[in-house]
C-alpha positions in Angstrom: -12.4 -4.2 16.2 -10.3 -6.7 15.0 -6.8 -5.5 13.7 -6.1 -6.8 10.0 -3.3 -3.8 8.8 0.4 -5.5 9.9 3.4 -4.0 9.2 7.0 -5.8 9.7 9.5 -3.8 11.8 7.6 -4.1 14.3 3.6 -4.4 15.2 3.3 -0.8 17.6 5.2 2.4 17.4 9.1 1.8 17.0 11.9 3.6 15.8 15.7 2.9 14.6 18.5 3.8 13.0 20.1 1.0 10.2 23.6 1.3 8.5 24.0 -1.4 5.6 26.6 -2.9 4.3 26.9 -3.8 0.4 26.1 -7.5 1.8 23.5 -6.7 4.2 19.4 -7.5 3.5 16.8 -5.3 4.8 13.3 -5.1 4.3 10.2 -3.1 5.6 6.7 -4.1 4.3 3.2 -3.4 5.1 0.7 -5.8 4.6 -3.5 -4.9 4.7 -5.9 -8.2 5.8 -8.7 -7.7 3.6 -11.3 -6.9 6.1 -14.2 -8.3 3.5 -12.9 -11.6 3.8 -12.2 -13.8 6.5 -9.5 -13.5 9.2 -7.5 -10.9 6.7 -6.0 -10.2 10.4 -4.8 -13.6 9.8 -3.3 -13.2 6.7 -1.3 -10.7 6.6 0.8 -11.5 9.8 1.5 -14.8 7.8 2.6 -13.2 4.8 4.9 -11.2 7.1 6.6 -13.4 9.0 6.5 -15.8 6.4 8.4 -12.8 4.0 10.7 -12.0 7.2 12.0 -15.5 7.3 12.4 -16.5 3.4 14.3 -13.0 2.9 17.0 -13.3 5.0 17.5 -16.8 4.5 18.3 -15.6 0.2 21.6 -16.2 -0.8 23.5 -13.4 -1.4 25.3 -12.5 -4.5 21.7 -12.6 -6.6 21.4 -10.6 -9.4 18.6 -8.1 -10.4 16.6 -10.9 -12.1 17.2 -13.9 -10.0 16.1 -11.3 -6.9 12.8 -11.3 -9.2 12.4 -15.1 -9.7 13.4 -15.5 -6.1 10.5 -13.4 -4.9 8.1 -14.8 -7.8 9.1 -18.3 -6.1 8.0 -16.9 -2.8 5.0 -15.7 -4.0 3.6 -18.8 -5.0 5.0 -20.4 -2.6 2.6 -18.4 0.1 -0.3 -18.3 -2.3 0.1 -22.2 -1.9 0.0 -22.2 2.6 -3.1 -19.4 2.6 -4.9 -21.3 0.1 -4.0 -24.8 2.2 -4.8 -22.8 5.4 -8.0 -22.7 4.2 -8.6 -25.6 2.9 -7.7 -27.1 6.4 -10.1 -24.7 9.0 -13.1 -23.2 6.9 -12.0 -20.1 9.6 -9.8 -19.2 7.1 -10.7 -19.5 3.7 -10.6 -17.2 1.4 -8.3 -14.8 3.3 -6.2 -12.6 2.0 -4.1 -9.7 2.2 -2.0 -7.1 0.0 1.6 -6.6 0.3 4.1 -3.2 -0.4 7.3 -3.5 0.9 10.9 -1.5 0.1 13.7 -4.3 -0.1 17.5 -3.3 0.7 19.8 -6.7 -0.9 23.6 -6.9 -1.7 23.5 -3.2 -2.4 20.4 -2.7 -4.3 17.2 -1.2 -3.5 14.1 -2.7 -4.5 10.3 -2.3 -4.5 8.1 -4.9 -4.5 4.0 -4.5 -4.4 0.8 -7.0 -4.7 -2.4 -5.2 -3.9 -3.7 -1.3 -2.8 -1.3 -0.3 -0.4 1.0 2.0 -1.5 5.1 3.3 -1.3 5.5 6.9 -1.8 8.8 8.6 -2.4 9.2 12.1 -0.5 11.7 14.3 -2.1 12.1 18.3 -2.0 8.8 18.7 -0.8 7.3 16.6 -3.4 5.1 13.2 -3.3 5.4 10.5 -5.8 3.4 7.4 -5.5 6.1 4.5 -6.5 3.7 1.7 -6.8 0.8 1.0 -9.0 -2.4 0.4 -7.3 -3.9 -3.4 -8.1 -7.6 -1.9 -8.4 -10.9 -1.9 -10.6 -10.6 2.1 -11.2 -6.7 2.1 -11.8 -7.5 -0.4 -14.8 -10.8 2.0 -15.9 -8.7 4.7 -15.3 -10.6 6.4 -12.4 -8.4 8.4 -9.9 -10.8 7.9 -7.1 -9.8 4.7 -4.8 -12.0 1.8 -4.8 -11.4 -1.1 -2.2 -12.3 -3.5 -5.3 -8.9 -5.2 -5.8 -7.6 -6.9 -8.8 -4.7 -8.5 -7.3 -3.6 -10.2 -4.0 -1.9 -12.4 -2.0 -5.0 -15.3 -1.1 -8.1 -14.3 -1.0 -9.1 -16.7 -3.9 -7.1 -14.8 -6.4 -6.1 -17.7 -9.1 -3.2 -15.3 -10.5 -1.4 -13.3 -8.3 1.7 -11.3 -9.2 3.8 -9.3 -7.9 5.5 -6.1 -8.9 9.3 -5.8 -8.1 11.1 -3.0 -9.6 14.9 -1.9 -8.9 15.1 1.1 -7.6 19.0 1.9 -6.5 19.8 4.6 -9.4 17.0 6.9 -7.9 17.7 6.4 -4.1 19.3 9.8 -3.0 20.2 11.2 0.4 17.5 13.3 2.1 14.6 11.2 0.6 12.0 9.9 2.4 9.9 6.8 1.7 6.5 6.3 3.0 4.6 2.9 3.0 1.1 2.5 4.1 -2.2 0.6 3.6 -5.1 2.4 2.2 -6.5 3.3 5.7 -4.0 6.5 5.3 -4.9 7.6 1.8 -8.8 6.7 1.5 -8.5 9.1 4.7 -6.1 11.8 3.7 -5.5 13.2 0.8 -1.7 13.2 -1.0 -2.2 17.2 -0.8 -2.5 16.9 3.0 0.3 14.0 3.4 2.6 16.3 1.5 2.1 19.0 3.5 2.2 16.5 7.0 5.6 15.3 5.9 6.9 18.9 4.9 6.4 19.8 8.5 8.3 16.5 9.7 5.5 14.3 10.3 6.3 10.7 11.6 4.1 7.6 10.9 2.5 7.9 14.0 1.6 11.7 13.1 -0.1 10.1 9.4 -1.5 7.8 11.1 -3.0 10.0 14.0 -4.2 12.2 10.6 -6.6 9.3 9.4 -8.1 8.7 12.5 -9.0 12.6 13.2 -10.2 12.5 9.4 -12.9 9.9 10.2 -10.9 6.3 10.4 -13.1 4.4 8.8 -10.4 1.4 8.3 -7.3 0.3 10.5 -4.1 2.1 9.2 -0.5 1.4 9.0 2.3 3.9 8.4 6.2 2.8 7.7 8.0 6.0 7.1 11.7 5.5 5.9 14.5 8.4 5.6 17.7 7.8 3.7 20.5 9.6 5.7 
């Protein structure tokens, strides 16, 4: 099986405590390899490291819409070496990947998403999905999930974009965020996630979830708790 979900902490189970100052940048993101295509494995530990890089070398003292044009820049600019990737090693063309990551930077909060996976915010016992999913049935307006994407990072999309909202005003103490690639919710329902994270469910626990449920795709968990 060949591993195309990445997620930036870390690639395996890890754990840690952060305390930020106004100044510090901090970002955890989930990217899923589009396992129709080829090498998405590829792909989205690219994006990753590439992202890990280019956001901790920004310049501090951004504001909310050069953060935006700073992220649109990097966006192209990554679109531009998975494209040329491919263009060098036929391996690789026409890889791709998605990307949903939550962004701490000079005292702001930020979301940013390109693709199907998903942020969630958990708060008193309630699930709210943060992101918009970059599918065929959100624009028909189907609930059900369909792995048809309308949007990513590669994967011969000619127009990628990316969401980036600021979130700060609505970070509270006691919430939880949860980021994950849609080998946790094509598996498990938000009814059954809810009721995971009521009962103090890590990402390994969500994760272990979807694979009892059937896993019929690699998943990746990233569960964040504001304390």
């Amino acid at each position: 099986m060949i591993l195309v979900d990445n997620h930036y902490v870390r690639n395996d189970d890890y754990s840690t405590q952060v305390s930020l100052n106004h100044q510090d940048k901090f970002i955890v993101a989930v990217a899923d390899g589009m396992g129709g295509h080829n090498r998405g494995d590829v792909a989205s530990s690219d994006v990753l490291k590439n992202l890990q890089f280019y956001y901790h070398d920004l310049p501090t003292g951004l504001g909310t819409s050069e953060f935006y044009e700073a992220i649109v820049e990097w966006l192209d600019s990554i679109n531009n070496f998975v494209a040329s990737k491919g263009r060098a090693d036929e391996q690789y063309q026409g890889m791709g990947t998605t990307l949903v990551a939550l962004a701490y930077y000079d005292g702001d909060f930020y979301t940013l998403n390109c693709g199907d996976s998903r942020l969630y915010r958990f708060r008193g016992g309630q699930l709210t999905q943060l992101t918009t999913d970059h599918s065929l049935n959100e624009m028909l307006g189907e609930e059900k999930h369909t792995n048809i994407i309308t949007n990513c990072i590669g994967g011969g999309c000619s127009s990628s974009y990316i969401d980036v909202q600021q979130v700060t005003f609505d970070v509270r103490v006691g919430d939880k965020y949860l980021l994950c690639s849609d080998g946790l919710t094509d598996m498990v329902p938000d009814e059954k996630i809810t009721g995971l994270l009521i009962n103090g469910a890590d990402a390994n626990a969500l994760c272990e979830a979807a694979v009892v449920a059937g896993g019929l795709d690699n998943v990746s968990c990233c569960v964040i708790e504001i304390k």
